[in-house]
VOTORLUM-736062 format. One record per residue (C-alpha): x, y, z; residue in one letter. Coordinates in Angstrom, 2 decimals. Layout:
// residues N
<<X; Y; Z>; a>;
...
***
This chain:
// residues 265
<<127.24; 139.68; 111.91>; x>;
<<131.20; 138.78; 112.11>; x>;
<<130.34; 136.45; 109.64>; x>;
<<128.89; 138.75; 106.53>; x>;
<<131.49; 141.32; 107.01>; x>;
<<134.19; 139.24; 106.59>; x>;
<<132.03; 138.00; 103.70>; x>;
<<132.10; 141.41; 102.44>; x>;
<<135.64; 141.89; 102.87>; x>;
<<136.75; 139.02; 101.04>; x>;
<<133.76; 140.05; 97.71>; x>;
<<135.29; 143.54; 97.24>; x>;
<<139.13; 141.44; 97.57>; x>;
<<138.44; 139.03; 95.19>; x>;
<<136.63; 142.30; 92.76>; x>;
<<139.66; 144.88; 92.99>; x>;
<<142.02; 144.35; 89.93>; x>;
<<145.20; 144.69; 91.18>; x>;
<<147.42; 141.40; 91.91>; x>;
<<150.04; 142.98; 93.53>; x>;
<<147.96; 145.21; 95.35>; x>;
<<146.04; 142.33; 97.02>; x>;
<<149.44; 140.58; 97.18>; x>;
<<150.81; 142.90; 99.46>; x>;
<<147.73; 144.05; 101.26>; x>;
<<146.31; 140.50; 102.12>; x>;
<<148.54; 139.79; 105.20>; x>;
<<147.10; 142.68; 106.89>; x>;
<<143.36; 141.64; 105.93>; x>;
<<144.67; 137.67; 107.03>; x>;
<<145.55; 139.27; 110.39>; x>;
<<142.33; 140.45; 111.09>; x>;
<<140.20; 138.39; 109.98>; x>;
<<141.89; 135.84; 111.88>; x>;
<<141.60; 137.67; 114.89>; x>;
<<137.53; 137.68; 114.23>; x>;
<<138.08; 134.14; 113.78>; x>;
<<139.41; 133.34; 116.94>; x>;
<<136.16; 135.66; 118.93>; x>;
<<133.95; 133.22; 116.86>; x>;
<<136.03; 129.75; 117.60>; x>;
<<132.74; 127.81; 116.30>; x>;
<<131.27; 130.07; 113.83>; x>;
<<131.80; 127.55; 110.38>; x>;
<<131.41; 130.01; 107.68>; x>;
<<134.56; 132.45; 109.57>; x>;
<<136.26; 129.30; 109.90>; x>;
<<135.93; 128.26; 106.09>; x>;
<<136.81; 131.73; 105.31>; x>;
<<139.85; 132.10; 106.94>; x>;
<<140.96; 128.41; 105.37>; x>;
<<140.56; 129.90; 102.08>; x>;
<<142.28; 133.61; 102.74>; x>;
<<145.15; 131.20; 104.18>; x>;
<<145.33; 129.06; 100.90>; x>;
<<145.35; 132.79; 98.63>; x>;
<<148.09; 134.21; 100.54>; x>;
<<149.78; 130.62; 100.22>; x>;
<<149.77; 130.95; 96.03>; x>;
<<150.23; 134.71; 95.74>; x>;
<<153.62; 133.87; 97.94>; x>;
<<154.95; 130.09; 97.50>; x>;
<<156.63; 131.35; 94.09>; x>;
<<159.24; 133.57; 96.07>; x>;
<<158.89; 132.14; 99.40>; x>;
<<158.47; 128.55; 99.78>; x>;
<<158.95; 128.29; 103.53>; x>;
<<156.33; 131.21; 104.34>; x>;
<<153.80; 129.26; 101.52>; x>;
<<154.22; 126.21; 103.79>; x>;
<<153.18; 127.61; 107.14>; x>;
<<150.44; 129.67; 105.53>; x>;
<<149.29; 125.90; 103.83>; x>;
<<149.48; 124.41; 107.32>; x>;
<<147.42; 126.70; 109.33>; x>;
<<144.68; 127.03; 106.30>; x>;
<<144.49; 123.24; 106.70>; x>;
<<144.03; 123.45; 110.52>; x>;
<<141.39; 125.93; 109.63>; x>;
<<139.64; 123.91; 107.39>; x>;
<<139.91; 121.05; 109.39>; x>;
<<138.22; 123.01; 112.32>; x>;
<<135.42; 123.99; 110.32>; x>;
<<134.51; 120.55; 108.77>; x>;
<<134.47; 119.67; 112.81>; x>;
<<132.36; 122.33; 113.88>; x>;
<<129.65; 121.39; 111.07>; x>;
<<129.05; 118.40; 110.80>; x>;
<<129.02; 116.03; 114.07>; x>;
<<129.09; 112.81; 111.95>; x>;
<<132.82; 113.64; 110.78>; x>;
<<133.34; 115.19; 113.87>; x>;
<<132.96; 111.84; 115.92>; x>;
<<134.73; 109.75; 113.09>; x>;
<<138.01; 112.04; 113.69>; x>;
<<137.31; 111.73; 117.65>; x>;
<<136.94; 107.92; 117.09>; x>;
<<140.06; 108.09; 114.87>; x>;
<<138.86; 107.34; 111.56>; x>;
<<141.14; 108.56; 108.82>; x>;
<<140.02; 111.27; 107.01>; x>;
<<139.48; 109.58; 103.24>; x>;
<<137.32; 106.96; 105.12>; x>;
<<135.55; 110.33; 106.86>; x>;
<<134.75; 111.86; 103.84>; x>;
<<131.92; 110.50; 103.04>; x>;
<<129.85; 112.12; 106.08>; x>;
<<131.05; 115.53; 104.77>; x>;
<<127.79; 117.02; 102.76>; x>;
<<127.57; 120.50; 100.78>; x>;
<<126.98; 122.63; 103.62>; x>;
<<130.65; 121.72; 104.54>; x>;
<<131.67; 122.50; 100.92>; x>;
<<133.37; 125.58; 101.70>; x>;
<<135.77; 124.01; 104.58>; x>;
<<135.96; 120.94; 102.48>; x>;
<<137.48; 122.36; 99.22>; x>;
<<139.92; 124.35; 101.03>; x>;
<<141.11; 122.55; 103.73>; x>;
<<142.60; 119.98; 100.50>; x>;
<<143.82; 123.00; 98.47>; x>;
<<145.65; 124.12; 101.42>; x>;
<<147.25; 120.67; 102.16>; x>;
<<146.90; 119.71; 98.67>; x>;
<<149.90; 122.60; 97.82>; x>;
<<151.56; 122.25; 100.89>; x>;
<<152.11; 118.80; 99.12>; x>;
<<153.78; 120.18; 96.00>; x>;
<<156.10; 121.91; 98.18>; x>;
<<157.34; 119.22; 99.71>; x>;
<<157.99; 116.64; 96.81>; x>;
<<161.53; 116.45; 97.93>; x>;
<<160.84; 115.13; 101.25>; x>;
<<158.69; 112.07; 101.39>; x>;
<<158.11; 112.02; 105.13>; x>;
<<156.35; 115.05; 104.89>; x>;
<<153.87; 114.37; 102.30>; x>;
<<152.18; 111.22; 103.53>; x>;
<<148.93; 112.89; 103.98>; x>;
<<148.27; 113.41; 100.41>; x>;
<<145.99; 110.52; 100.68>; x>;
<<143.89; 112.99; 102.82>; x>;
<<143.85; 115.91; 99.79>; x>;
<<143.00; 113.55; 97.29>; x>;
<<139.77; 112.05; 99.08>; x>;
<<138.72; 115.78; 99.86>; x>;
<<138.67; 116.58; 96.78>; x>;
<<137.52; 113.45; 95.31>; x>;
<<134.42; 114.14; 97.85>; x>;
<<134.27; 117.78; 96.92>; x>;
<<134.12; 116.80; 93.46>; x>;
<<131.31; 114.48; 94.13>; x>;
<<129.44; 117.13; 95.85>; x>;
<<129.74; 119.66; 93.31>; x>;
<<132.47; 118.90; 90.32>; x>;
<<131.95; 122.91; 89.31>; x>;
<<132.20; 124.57; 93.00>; x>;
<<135.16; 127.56; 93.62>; x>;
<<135.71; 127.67; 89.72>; x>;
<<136.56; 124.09; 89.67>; x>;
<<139.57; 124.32; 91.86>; x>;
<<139.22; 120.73; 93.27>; x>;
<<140.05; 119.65; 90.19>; x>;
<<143.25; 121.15; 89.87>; x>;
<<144.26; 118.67; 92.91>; x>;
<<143.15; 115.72; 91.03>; x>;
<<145.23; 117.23; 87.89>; x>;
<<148.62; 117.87; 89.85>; x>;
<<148.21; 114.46; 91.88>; x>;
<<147.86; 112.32; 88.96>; x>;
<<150.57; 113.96; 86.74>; x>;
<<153.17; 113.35; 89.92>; x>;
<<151.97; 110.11; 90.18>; x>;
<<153.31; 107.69; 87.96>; x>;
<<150.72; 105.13; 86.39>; x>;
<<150.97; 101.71; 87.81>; x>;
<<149.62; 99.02; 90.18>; x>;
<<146.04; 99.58; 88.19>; x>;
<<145.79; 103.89; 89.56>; x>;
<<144.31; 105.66; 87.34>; x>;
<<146.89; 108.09; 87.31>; x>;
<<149.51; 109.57; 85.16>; x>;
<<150.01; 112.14; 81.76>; x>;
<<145.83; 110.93; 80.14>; x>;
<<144.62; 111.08; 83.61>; x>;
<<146.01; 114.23; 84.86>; x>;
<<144.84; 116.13; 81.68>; x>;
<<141.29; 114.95; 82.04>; x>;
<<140.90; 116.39; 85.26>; x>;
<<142.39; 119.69; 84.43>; x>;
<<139.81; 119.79; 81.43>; x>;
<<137.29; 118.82; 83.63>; x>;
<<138.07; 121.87; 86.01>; x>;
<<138.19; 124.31; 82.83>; x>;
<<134.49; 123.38; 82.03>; x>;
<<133.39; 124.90; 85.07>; x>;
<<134.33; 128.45; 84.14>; x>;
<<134.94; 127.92; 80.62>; x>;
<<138.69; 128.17; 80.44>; x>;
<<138.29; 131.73; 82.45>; x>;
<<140.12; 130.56; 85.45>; x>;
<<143.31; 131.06; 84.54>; x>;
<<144.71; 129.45; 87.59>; x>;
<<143.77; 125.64; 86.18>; x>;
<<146.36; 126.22; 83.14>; x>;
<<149.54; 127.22; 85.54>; x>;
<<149.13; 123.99; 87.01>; x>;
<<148.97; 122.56; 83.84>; x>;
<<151.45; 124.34; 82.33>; x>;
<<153.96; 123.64; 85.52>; x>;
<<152.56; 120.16; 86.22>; x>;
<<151.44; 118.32; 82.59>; x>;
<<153.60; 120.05; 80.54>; x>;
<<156.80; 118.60; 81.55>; x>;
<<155.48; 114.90; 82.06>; x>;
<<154.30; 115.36; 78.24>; x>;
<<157.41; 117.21; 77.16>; x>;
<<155.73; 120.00; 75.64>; x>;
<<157.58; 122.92; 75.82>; x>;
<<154.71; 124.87; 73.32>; x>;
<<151.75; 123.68; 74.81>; x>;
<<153.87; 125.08; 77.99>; x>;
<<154.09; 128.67; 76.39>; x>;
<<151.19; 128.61; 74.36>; x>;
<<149.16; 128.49; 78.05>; x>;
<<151.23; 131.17; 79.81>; x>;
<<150.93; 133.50; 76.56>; x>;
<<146.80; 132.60; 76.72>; x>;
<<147.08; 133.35; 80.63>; x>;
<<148.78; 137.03; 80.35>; x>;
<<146.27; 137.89; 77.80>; x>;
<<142.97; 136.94; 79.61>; x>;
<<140.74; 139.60; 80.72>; x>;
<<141.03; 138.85; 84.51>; x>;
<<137.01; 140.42; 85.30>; x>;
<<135.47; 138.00; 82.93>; x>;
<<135.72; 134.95; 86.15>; x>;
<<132.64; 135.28; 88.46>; x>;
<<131.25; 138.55; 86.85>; x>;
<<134.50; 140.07; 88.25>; x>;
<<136.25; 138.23; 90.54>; x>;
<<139.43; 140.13; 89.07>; x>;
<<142.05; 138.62; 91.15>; x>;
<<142.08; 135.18; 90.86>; x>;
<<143.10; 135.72; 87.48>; x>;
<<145.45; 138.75; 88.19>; x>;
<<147.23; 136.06; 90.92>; x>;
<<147.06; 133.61; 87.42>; x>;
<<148.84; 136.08; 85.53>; x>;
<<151.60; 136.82; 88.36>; x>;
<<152.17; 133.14; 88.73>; x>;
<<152.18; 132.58; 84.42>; x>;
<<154.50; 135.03; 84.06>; x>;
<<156.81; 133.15; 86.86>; x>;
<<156.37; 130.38; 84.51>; x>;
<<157.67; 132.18; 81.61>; x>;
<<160.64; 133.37; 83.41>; x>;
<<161.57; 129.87; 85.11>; x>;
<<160.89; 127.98; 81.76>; x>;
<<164.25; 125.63; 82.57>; x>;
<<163.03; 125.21; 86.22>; x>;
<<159.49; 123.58; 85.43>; x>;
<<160.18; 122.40; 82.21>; x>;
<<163.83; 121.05; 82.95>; x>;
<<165.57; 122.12; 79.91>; x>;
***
């Protein structure tokens, strides 16, 4: 019952066309639904949910706010992390037994495919926020296998959003040591996670344009995918799943107004 309201809630969020709107108005919705959460400790799909509300919130804010993006990243992770627990007992007992998570990943199946893809987008851009502190970004390892697995599982699932954490890893990764990471690498994964909606999830080219862009020093393939991102019709993802692309256009327009910061001259 708790379950397919919040369900509910989160269909007619993701429909309403109004970034800023949903921007401002999602900490209240967070609140509650969280607060459902925590009636239902063990119910998975709440649990999932809330990882994923967490992990919105993080990217409509980490622009102006890093700090607040950071603890919203960190509790969408413990959510996550709960619900991959609660499902499935196999990676349950691995973490118990302390097995790391990228050698737990392969008991994770697609019912956890929810909890899965968000528990690494919410640690995956925690990550990013933290480039300039090494000690706090040693769990990457645990992103990347997520969404490695995720990938596996599904390579199309959420609008190909695992993919943008296999793009941004292997652009800040240099190429070496035999990784298959780096400029070639990082752009086939972002290309990968435009064929699952077409190119009509805006939110893959920001990362590009922030991420790729500068390793390639390509300061008009840089505004060539901003300009493409403002003029998207945002409905046309998910029969009208307006604001992921409304939250693409906030953030490409950030680009375009910060071209020295992400491009570095």
């Amino acid at each position: 019952m708790l379950d397919t309201s919040v369900d509910d809630l989160v269909d007619k969020l993701l429909r309403t066309k109004n970034g800023q709107f949903i921007k401002d108005g999602l900490p209240g919705a967070l609140l509650i639904v969280t607060g459902l959460t925590e009636m239902a400790p063990t119910d998975y799909d709440l649990l999932a949910t809330t990882s994923f509300l967490y992990a919105a919130l993080g990217l409509f804010v980490e622009d102006e706010d890093k700090d607040y993006a950071i603890s919203l990243y960190e509790v969408g992770t413990e959510y996550g992390m709960r619900a991959m627990k609660v499902n499935n007992s196999k990676f349950r007992k691995a973490m118990e037994d302390g097995v790391l998570v990228p050698d737990a990943a392969k008991y994770l199946t697609k019912d956890d495919l929810k909890a899965l893809t968000w528990y690494g987008v919410n640690l995956a851009k925690r990550v990013t926020l933290q480039l300039d502190t090494p000690e706090e970004i040693t769990d990457i390892q645990d992103a990347v296998a997520t969404a490695k697995r995720s990938i596996e599982l599904d390579p199309q699932y959420a609008w190909g959003a695992n993919w943008i954490i296999m793009g941004i890893f292997n652009a800040i990764v240099p190429a070496f040591g035999g990784m298959n990471t780096g400029p070639e690498a990082s752009r086939e994964a972002f290309a990968n996670g435009n064929k699952a909606e077409q190119g009509e999830f805006g939110v893959i080219d920001v990362f590009v344009a922030r991420y790729l862009c500068p390793l390639v020093k390509d300061r008009d393939w840089y505004d060539q995918l901003n300009n493409r991102i403002m003029e998207m019709d945002p409905c046309k993802l998910g029969n009208g799943l307006c604001v992921m692309n409304e939250l693409a256009k906030m953030k490409a327009k950030h680009n375009i107004d910060h071209k020295v910061k992400w491009m570095g001259y």
